[in-house]
N, C-alpha and C positions, 0 to 999 in steps of 0.2 A: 363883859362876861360875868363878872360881879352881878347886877341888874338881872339877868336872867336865870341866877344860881339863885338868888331870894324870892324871884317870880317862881319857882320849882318848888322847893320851899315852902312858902306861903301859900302853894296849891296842895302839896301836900298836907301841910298841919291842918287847910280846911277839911279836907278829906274826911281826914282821923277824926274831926270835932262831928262832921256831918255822923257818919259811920257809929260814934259812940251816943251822938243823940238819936241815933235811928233804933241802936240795941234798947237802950233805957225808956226811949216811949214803948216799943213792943214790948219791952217787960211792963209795963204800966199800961197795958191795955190798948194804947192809940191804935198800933198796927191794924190790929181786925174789927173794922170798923162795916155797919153794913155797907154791902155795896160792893168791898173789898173781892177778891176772886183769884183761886190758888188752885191751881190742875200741879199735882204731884203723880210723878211715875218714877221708877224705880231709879232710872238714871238723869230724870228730867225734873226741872221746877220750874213754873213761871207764876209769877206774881202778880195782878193788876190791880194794885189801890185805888180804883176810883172814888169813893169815900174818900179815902183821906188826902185825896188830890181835891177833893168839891170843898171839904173841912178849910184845907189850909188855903185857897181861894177865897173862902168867903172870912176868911180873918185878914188876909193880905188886904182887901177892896175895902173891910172895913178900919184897920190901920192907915191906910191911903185915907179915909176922908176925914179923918182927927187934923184937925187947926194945925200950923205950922209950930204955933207955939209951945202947944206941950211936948 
């Protein structure tokens, strides 16, 4: 039971980390990137980042081909 109280945990504290680096890029601009796409209504929000999904793609593909060593 221990073992999946800190798996709980440990999904949680990433949450919180993900969540507080998602407020801090949006305050620094990343959020609305072209491409991005926001339909607001009164009681409804949806979001589609595609931008910053193509963005953080082509950084992940290019951190994948850096040597093992560094």
């Amino acid at each position: 039971m221990d073992a999946f109280a800190n798996m709980l945990l440990l999904i949680g504290v990433w949450l919180a980390a993900i969540a507080t680096a998602a407020k801090l890029l949006e305050r620094l601009g990343v959020g609305r990137l072209p491409g991005d796409g926001v339909l607001r209504d009164r009681d409804f929000g949806f979001c589609s980042p595609i931008g910053l999904a193509l963005l953080l793609s082509l950084v992940f593909a290019l951190y994948s081909r850096l040597p093992a060593a560094m």
